[in-house]
C-alpha positions as CSV (number, residue, x, y, z in Angstrom):
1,X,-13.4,7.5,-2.3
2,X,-9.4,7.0,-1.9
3,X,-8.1,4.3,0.2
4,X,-5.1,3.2,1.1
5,X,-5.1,-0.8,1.0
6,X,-2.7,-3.5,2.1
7,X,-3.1,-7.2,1.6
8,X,-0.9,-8.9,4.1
9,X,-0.1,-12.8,3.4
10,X,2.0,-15.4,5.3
11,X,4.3,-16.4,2.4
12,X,6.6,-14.3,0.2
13,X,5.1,-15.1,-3.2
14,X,1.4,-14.1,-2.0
15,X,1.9,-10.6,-2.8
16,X,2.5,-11.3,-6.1
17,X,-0.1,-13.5,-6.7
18,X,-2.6,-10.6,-5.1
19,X,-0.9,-8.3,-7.7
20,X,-2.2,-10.2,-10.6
21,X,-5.9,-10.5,-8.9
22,X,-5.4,-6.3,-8.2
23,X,-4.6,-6.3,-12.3
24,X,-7.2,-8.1,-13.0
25,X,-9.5,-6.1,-10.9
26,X,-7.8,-2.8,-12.9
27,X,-8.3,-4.4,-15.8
28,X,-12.1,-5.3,-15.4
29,X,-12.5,-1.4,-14.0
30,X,-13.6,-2.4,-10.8
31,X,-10.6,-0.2,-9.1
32,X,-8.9,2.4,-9.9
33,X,-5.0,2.1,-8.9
34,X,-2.8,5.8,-8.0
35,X,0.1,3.7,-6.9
36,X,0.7,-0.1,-5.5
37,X,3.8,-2.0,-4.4
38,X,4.3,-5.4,-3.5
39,X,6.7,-5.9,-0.4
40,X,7.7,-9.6,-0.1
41,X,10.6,-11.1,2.8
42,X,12.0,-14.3,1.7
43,X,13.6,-16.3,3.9
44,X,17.1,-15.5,4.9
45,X,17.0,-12.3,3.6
46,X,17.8,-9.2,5.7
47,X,15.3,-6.8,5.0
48,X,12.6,-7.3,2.6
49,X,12.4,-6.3,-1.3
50,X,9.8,-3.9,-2.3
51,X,8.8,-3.8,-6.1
52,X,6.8,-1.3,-7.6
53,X,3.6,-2.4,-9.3
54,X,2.0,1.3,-10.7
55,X,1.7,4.0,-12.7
56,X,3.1,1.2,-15.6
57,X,6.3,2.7,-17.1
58,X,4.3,2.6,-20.8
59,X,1.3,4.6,-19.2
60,X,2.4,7.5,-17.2
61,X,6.1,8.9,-16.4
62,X,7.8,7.9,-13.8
63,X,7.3,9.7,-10.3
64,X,8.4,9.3,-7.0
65,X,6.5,6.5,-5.2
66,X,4.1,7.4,-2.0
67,X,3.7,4.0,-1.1
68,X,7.5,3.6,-1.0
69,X,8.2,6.2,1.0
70,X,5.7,5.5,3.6
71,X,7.0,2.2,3.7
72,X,10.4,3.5,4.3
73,X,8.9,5.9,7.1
74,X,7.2,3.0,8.8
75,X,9.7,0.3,8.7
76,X,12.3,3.3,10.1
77,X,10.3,3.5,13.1
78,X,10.0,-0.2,13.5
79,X,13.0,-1.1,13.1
80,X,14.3,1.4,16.1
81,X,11.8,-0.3,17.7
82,X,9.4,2.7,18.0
83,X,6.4,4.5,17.4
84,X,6.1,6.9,14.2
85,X,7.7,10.0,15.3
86,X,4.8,12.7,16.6
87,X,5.8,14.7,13.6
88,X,5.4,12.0,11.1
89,X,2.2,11.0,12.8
90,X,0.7,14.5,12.8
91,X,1.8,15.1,9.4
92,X,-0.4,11.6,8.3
93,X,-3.1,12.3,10.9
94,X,-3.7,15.2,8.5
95,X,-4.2,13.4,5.5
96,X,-6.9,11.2,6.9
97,X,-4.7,8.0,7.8
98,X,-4.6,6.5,11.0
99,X,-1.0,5.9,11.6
100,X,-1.8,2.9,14.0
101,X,-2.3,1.2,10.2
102,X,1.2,1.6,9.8
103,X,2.3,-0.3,12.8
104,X,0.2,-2.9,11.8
105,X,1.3,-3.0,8.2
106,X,5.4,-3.2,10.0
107,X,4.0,-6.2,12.5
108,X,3.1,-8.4,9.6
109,X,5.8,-7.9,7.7
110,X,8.9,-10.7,9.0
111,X,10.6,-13.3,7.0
112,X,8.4,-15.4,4.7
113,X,5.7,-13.2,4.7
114,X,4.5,-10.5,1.8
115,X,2.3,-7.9,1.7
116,X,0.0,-6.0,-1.4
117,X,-0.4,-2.4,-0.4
118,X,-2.8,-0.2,-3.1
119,X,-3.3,3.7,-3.0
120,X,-6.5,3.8,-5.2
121,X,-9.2,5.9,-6.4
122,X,-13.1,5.4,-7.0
123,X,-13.5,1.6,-6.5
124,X,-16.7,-0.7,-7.7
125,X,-17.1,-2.0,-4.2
126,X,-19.5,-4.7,-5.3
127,X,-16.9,-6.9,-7.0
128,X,-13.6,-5.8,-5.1
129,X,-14.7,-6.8,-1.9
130,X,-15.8,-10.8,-2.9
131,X,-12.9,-10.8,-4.6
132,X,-10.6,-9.6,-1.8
133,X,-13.2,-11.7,0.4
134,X,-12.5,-15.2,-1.3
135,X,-8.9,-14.8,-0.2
136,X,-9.9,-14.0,3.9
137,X,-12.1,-16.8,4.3
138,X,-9.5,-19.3,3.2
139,X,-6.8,-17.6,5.8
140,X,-4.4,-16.6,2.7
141,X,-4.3,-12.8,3.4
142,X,-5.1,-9.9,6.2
143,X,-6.9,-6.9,4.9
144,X,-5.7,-3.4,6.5
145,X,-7.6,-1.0,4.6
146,X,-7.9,3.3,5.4
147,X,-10.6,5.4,3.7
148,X,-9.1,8.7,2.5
149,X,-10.7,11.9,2.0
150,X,-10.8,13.2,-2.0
151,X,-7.5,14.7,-1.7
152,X,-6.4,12.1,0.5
153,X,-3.6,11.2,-1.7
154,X,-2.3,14.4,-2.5
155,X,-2.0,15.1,1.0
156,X,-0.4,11.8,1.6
157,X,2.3,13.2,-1.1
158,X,2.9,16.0,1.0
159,X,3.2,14.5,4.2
160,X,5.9,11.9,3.3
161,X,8.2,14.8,1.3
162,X,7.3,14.5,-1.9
163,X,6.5,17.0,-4.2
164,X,2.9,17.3,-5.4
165,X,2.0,15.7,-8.7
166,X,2.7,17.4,-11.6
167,X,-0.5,17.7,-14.3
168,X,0.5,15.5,-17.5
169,X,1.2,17.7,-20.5
């Protein structure tokens, strides 16, 4: 089942230490990854740096990025101090997101603070969740996570003005 996942930490460098855990967790098959960004604030800075994690450059060409632009959707809203738009929030009611996620995602991002968010597939539950787990108990990271129907993502696509995917030749 699709699910769109964010890992929300109090420093700027935990993202990035989440994104090698989420490789690992990719590498070990446990999770499949569609797309994943790391969004980290560092101090001083006026807006925070978003990096793009997947597909790898090496693996699949290089599309447009939903995660990005439903980052950019959120944080416009937030930063004019107000709710998603009703047609932005219609438009990702349909795909089977709550848009309330999105205002969460916004409130935890601030300076010195970082935040792992994951569009993935088909997922081995049984050993992402203690992994994901380990890193709750110890107060290192807030899990916001959205179950998606099948064609969740594609509809996620759609709703934040992208194109739909293109089939690989």
């Amino acid at each position: 089942m699709p699910a769109l996942t964010v890992w929300c930490y109090g420093t700027p460098l935990g993202a990035t230490a989440g994104s090698v855990r989420l490789r690992r967790l990719e590498d070990a098959r446990a999770l499949e990854v569609i797309d994943a960004i790391v969004v980290s604030w560092a101090p001083g800075a006026h807006r925070p740096r978003v990096t793009r994690l997947w597909p790898p450059a090496e693996v699949s060409p290089r599309e447009p990025s939903v995660l990005v632009a439903l980052l950019r959707t959120a944080l416009r809203a937030s930063h004019d101090g107000k709710a998603l738009p009703p047609d932005v929030a219609d438009r990702l009611s349909a795909t089977g997101l709550d848009p309330v996620i999105l205002e969460e995602v916004t409130a935890h991002l601030a300076p010195r603070t970082s935040a792992l968010m994951v569009l993935s597939g088909a997922a081995d539950l049984s050993v992402v969740v203690p992994a994901v787990r380990q890193r709750i108990v110890s107060g290192e990271v807030t899990l916001l996570r959205a179950d998606l129907p099948a064609d969740g993502p594609e509809r996620l696509r759609t709703a934040v003005g992208l194109e739909p995917r293109r089939p690989i030749d």
